[in-house]
N, C-alpha and C positions, 0 to 999 in steps of 0.2 A: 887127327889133331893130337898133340902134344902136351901134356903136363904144364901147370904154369905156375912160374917160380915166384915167389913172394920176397918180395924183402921190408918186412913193418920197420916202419921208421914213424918216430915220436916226432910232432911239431910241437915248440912250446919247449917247457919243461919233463925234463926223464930222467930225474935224479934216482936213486934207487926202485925205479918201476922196469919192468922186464916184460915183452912179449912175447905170450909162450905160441905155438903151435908150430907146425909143420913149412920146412922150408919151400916143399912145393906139393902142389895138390891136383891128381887129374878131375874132380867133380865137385866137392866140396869138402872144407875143410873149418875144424872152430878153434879160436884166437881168443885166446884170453890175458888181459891182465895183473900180475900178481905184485903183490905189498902194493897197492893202489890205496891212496887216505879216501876214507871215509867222504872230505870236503872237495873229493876232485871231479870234474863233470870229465865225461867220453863222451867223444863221434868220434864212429868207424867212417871210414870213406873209402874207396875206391876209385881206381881209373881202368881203363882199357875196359878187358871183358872180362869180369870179375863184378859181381854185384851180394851187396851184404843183405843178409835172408836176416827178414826178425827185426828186432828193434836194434836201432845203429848207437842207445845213448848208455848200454849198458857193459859191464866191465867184462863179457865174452860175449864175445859174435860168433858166425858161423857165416863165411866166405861160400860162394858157387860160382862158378863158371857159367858164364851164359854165354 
């Protein structure tokens, strides 16, 4: 089995916020985002097979592969 490629994309609003981490990851991988205000709520989400370890409402995740 193969590497799996991410492509984070913002729903909503993504004026000056940027998502950092890794374009692709064979096990696990952490996502964070930077200049994020203070007043803005996060969920992380996923689809396919990719599930987010940890708490999904905080401004870095950590991705795995399941």
């Amino acid at each position: 089995m193969g590497c799996r490629t991410v492509a984070p994309t913002c729903t909503f609003q993504c004026e000056n916020v940027t998502i950092q981490g890794p374009a692709e990851f064979c096990v696990n991988a952490q996502y964070s985002i930077a200049n994020l205000p203070s007043d803005v709520n996060v969920y992380w989400s996923t689809n396919g097979s990719v599930d987010v370890k940890g708490t999904s409402n905080q401004p870095t995740v950590t991705l795995e592969k399941s």
